[in-house]
N, CA and C atoms as an extended XYZ file, in Angstrom:
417
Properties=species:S:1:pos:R:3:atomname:S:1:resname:S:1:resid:I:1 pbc="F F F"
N         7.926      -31.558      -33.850 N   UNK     1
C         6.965      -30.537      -33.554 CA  UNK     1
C         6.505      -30.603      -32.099 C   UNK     1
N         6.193      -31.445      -31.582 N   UNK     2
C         5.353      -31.917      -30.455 CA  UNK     2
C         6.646      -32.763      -29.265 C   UNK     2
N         6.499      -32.909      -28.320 N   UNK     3
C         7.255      -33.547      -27.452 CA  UNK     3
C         6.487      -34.870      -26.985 C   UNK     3
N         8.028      -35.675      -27.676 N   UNK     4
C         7.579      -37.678      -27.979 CA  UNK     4
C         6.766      -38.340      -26.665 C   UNK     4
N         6.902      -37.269      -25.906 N   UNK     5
C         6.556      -37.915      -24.173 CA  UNK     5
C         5.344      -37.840      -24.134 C   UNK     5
N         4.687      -36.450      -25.088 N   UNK     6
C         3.436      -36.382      -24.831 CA  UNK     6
C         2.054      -36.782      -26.464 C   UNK     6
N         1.102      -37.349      -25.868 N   UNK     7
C         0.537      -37.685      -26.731 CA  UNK     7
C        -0.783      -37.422      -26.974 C   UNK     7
N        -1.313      -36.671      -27.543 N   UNK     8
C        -2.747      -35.699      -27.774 CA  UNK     8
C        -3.731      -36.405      -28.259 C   UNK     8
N        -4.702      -36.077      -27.006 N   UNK     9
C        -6.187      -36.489      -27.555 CA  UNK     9
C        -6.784      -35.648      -27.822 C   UNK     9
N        -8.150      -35.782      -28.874 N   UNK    10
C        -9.182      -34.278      -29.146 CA  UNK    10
C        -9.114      -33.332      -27.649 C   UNK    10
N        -9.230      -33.734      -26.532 N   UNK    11
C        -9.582      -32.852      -25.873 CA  UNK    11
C        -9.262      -32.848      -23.977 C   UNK    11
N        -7.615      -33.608      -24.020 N   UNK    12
C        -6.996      -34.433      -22.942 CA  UNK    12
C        -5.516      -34.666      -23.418 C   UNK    12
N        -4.393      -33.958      -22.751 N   UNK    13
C        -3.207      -34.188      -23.218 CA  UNK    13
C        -2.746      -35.576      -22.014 C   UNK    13
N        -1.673      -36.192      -22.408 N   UNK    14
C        -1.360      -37.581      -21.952 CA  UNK    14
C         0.026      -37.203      -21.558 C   UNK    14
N         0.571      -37.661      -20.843 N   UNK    15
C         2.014      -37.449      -20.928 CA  UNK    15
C         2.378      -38.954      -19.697 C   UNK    15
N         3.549      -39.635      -20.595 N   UNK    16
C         3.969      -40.852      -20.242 CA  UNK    16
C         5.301      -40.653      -19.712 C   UNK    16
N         5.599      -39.649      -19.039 N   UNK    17
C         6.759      -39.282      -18.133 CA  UNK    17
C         6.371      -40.426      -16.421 C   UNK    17
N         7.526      -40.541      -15.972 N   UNK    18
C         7.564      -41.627      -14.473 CA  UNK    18
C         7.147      -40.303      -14.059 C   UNK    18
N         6.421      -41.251      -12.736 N   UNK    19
C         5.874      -40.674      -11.341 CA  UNK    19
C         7.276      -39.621      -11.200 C   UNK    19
N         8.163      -40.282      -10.481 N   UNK    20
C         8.946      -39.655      -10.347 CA  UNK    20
C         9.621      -38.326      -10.951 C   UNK    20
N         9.890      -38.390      -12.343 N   UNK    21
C         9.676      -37.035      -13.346 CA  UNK    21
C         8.684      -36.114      -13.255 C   UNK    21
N         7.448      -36.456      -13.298 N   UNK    22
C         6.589      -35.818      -12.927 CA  UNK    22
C         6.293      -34.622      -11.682 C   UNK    22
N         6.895      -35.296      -10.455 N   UNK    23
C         6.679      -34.794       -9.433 CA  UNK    23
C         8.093      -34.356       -9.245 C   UNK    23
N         9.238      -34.476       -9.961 N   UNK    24
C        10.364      -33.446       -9.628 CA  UNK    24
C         9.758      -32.122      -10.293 C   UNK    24
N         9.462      -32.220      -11.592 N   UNK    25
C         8.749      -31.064      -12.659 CA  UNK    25
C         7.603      -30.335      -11.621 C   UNK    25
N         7.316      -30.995      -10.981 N   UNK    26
C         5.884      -29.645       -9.855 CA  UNK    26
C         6.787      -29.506       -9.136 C   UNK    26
N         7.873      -29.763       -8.117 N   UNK    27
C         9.115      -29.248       -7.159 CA  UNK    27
C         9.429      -28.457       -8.139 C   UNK    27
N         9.980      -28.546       -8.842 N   UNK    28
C        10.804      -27.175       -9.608 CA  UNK    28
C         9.352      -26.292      -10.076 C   UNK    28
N         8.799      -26.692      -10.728 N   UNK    29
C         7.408      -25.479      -10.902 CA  UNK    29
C         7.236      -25.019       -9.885 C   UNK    29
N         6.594      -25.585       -8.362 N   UNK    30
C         6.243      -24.755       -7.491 CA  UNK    30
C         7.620      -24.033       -6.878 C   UNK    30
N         8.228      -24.392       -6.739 N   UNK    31
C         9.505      -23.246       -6.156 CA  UNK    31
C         9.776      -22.315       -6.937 C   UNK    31
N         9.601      -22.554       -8.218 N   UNK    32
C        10.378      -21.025       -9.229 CA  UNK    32
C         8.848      -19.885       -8.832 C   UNK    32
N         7.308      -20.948       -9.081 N   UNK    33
C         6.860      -20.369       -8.869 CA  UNK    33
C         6.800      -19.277       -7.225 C   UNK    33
N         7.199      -19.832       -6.287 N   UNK    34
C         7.009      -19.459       -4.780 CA  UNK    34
C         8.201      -18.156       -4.839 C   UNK    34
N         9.113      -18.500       -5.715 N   UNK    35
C        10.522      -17.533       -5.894 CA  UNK    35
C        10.039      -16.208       -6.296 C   UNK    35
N         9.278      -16.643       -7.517 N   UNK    36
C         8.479      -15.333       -8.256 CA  UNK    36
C         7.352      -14.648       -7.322 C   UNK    36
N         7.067      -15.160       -6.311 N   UNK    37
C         5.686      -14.545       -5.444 CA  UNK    37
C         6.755      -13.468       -4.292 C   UNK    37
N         7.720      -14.380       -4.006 N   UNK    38
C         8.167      -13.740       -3.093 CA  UNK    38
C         9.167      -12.074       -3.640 C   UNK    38
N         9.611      -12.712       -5.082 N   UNK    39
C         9.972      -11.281       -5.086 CA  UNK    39
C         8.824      -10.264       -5.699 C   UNK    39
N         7.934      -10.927       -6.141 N   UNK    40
C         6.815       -9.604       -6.142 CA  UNK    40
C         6.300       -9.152       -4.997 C   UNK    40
N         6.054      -10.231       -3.957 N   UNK    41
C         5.730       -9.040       -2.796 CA  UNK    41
C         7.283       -8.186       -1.659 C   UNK    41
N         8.137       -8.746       -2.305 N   UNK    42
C         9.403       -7.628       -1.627 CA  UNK    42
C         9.117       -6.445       -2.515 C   UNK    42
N         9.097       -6.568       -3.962 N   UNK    43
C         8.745       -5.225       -4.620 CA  UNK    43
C         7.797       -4.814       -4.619 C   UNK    43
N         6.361       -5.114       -3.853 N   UNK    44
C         5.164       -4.230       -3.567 CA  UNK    44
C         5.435       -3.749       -2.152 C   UNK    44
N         5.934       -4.611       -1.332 N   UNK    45
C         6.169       -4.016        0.013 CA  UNK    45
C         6.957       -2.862        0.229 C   UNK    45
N         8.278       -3.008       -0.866 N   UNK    46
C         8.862       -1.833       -1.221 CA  UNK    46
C         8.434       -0.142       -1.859 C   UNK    46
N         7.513       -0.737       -2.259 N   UNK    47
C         6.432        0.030       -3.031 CA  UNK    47
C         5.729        0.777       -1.485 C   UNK    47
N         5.186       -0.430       -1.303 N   UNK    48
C         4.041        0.284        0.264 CA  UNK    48
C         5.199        1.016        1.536 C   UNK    48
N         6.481        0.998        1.563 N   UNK    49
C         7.155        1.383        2.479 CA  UNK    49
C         7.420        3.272        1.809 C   UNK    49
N         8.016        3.007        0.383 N   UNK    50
C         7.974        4.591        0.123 CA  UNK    50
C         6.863        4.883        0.428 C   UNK    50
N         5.314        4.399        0.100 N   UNK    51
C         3.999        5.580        0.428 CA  UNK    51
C         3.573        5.788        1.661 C   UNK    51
N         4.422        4.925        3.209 N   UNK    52
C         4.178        5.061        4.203 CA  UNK    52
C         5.180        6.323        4.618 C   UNK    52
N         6.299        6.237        4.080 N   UNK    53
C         7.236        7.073        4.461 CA  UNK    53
C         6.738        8.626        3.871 C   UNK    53
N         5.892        8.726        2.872 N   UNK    54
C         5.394       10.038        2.060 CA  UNK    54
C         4.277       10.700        2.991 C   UNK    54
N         3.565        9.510        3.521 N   UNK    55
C         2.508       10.242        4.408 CA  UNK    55
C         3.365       10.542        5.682 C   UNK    55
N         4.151        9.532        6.135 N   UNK    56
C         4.571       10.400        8.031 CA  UNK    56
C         5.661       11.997        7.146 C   UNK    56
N         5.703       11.922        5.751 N   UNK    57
C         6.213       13.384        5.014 CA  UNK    57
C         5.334       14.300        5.428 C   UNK    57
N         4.215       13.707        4.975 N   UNK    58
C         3.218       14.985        4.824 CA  UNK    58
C         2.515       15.021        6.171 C   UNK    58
N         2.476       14.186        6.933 N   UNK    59
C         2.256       14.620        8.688 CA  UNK    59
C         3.215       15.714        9.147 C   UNK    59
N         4.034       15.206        8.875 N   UNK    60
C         5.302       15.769        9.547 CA  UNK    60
C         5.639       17.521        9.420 C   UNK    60
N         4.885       17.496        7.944 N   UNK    61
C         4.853       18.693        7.178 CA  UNK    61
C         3.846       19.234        8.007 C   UNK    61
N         2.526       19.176        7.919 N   UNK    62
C         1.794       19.779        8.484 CA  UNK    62
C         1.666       20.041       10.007 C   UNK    62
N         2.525       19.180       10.991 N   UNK    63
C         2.857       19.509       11.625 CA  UNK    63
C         3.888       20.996       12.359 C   UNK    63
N         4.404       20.750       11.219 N   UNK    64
C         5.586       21.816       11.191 CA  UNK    64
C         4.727       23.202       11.055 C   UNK    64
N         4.168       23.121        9.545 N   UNK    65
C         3.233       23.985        9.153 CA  UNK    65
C         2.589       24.848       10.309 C   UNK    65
N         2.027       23.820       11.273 N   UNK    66
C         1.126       24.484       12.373 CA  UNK    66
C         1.482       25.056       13.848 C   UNK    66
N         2.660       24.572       13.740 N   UNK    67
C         3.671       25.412       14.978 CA  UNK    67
C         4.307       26.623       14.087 C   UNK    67
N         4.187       26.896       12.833 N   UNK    68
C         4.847       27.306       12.479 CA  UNK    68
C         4.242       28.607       12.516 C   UNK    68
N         2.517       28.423       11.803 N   UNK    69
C         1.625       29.403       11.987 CA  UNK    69
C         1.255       29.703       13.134 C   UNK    69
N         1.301       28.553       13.902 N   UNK    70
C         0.985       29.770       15.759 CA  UNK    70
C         1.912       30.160       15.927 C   UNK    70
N         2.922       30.133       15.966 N   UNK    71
C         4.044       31.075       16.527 CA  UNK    71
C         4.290       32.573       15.674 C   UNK    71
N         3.963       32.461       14.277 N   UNK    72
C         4.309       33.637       13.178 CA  UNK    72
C         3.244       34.458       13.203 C   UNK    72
N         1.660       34.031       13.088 N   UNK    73
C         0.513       34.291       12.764 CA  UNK    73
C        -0.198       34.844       13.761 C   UNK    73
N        -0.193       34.110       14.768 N   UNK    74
C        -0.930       34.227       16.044 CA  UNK    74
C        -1.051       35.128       16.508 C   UNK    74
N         0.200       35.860       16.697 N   UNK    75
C         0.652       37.388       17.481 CA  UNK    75
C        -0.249       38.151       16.740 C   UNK    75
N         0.111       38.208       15.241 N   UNK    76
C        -0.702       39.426       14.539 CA  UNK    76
C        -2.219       39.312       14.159 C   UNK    76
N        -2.193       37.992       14.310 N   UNK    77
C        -3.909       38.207       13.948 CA  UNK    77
C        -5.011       38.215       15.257 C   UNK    77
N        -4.223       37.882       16.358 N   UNK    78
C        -4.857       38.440       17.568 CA  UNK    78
C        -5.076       39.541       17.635 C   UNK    78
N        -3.773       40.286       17.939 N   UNK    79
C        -3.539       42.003       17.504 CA  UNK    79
C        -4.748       42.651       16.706 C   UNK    79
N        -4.697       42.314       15.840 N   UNK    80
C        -5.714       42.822       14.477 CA  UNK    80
C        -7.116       42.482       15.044 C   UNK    80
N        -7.876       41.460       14.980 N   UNK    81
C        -9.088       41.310       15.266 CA  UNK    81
C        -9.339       42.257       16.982 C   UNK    81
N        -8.138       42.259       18.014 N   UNK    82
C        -8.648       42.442       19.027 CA  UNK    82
C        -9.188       44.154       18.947 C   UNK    82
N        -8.660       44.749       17.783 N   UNK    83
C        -9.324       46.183       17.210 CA  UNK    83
C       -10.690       46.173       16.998 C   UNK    83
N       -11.398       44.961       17.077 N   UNK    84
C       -12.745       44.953       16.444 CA  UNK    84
C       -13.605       44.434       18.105 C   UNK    84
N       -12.905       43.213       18.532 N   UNK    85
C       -13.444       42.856       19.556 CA  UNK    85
C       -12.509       42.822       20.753 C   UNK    85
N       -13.496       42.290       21.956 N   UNK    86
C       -12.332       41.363       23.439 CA  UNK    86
C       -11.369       40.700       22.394 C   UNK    86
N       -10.024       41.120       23.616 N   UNK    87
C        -8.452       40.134       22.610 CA  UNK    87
C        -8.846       38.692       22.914 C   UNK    87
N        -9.453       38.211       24.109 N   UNK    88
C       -10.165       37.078       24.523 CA  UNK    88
C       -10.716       36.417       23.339 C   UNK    88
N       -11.847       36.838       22.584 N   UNK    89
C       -12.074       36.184       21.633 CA  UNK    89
C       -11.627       36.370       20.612 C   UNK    89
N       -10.000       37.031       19.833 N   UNK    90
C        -9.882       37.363       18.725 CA  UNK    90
C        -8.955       35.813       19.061 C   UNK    90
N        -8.528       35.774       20.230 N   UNK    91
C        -8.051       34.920       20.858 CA  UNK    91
C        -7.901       33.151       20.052 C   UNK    91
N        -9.116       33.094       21.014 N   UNK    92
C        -9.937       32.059       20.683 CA  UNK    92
C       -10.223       31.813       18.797 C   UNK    92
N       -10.828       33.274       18.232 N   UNK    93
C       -11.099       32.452       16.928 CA  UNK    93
C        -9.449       32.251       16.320 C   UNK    93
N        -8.213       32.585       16.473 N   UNK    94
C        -7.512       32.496       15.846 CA  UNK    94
C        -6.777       30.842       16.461 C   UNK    94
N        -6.926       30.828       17.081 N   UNK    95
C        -6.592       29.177       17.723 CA  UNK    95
C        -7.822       28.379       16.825 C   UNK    95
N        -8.799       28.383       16.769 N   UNK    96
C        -9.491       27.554       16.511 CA  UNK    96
C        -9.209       27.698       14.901 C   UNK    96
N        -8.948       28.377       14.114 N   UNK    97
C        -8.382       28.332       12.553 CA  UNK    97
C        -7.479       27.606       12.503 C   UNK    97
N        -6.415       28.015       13.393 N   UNK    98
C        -5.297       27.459       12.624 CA  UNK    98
C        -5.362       26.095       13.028 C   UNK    98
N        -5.516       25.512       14.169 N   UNK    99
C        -5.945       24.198       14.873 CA  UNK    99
C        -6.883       23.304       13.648 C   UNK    99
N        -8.378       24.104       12.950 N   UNK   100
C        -8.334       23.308       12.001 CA  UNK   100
C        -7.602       22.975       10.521 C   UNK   100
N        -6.867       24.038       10.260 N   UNK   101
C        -5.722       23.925        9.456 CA  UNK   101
C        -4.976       22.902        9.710 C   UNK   101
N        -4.121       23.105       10.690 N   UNK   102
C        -3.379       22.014       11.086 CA  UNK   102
C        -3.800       20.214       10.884 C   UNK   102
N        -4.948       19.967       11.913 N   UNK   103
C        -5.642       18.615       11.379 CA  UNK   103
C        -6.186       18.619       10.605 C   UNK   103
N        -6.781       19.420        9.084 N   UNK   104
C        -6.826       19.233        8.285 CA  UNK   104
C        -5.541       18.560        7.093 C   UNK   104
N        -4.612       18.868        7.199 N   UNK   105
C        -3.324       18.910        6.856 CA  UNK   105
C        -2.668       17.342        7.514 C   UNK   105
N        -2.812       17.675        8.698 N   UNK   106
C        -2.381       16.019        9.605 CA  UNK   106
C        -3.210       15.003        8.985 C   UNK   106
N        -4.575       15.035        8.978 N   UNK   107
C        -5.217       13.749        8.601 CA  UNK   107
C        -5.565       13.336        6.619 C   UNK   107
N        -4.837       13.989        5.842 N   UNK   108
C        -4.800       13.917        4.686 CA  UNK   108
C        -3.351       13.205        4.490 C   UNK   108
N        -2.477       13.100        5.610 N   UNK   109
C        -1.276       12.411        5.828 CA  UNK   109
C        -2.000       10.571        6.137 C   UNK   109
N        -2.745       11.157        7.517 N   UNK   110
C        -2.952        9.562        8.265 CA  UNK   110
C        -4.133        8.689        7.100 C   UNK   110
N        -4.722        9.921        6.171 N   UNK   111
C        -5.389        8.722        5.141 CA  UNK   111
C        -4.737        8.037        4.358 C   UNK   111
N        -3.591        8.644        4.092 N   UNK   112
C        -2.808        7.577        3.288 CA  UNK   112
C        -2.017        6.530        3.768 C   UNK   112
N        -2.147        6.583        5.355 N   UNK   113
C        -1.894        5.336        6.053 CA  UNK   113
C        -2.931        4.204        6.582 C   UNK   113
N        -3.800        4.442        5.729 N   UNK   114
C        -5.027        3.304        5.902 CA  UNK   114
C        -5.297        1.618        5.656 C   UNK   114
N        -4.519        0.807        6.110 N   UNK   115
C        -4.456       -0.674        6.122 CA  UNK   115
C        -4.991       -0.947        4.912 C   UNK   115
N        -6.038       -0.656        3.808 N   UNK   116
C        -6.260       -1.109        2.950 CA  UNK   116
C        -5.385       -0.091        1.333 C   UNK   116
N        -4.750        0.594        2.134 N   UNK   117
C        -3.933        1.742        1.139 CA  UNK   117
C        -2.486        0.521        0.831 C   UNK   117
N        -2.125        0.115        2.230 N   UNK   118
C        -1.205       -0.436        2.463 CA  UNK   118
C        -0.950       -2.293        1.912 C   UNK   118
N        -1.823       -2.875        1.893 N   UNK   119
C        -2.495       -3.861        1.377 CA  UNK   119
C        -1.769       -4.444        0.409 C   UNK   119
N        -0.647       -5.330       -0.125 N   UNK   120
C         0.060       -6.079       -1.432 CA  UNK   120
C        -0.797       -6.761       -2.168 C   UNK   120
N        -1.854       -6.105       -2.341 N   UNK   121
C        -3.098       -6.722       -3.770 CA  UNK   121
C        -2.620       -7.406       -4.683 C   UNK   121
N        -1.772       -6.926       -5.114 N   UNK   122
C        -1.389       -7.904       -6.322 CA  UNK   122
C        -0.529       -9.006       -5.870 C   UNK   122
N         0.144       -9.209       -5.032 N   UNK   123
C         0.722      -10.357       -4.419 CA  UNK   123
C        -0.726      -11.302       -4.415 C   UNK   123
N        -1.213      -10.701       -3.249 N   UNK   124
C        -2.588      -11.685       -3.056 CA  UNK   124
C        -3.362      -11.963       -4.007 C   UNK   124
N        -3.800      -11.397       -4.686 N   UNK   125
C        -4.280      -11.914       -6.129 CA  UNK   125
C        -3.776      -13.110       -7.220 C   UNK   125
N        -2.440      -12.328       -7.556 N   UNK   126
C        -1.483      -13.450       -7.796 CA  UNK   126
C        -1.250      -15.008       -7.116 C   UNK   126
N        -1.256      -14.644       -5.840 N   UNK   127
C        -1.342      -15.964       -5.182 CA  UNK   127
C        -2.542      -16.691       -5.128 C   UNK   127
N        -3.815      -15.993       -5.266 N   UNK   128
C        -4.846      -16.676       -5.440 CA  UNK   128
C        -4.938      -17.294       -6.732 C   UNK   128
N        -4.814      -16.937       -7.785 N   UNK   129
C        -4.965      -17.318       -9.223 CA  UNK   129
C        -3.723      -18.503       -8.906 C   UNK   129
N        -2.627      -18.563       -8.714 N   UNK   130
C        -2.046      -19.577       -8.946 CA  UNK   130
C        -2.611      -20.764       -8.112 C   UNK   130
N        -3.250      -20.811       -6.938 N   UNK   131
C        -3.901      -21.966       -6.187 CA  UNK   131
C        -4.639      -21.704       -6.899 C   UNK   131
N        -5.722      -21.458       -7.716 N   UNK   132
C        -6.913      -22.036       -8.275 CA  UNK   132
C        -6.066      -22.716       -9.430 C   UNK   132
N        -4.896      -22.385      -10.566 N   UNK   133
C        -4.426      -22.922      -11.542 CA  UNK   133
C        -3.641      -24.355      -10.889 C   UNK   133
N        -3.410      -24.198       -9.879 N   UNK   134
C        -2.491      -25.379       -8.933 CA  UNK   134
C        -3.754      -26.489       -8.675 C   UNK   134
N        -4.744      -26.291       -8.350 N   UNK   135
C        -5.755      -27.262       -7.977 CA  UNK   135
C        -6.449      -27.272       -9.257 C   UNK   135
N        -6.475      -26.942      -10.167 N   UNK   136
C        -7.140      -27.168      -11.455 CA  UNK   136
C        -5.957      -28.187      -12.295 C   UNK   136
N        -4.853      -28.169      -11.906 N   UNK   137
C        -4.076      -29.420      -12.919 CA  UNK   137
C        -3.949      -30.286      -12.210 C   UNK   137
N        -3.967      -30.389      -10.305 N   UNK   138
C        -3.968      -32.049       -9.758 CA  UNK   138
C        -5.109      -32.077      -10.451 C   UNK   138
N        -6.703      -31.713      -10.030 N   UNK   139
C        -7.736      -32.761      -10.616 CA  UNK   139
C        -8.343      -33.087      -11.618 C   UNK   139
């Protein structure tokens, strides 16, 4: 049932394995463990590289977007308002729309490039819990 090496007290397990056994068993624990950290943070980093690549998407997009509308838009909605007022200021308000269009659009990109968006939390977490479980069985 139990393994002969080890021998149970109410509330303190014993184990009469050599020094030596012992401390090959934490070499192989801590490396499989260090193996397993490292490929979870290649697969979160992998993770954080598609959502960096989605936002310079959606920069990129709205970039486009906004050369796209001054060049298409601009002409005619100058045109149009300058029926009401100076082309000077139909001018002006139509630059200043689409301009906030545009960085509206751009910076809904650069929030999703925010250092704490980007962040391998669960790596670090993970790695914290195992040093507290690592210093809780030396002492």
């Amino acid at each position: 049932m139990s393994d002969p090496g080890m021998m149970h007290e109410p509330n303190r397990v014993v184990d009469d394995r050599s020094a030596p056994a012992l401390i090959g068993d934490l070499i192989t624990h801590v490396t499989e463990l260090f193996r397993k950290e490292m490929l979870l943070l290649r697969a979160e980093l992998n993770e954080k590289g598609t959502q960096v690549m989605t936002a310079v998407g959606m920069i990129a997009a709205g970039l486009v977007l906004a050369i796209t509308a001054l060049n298409v838009l601009a002409a005619a909605l100058v045109a149009a308002l300058a029926e009401f007022m100076d082309s000077g200021w139909a001018a002006l308000i139509v630059g200043v729309v689409l301009a906030l269009i545009a960085y509206l659009t751009a910076s809904g990109g650069l929030k999703n490039l925010k250092t704490a968006n980007l962040t391998p939390r669960r790596t670090a977490e993970s790695l914290s819990r195992d040093a507290t479980m690592a210093k809780e069985r030396v002492t």
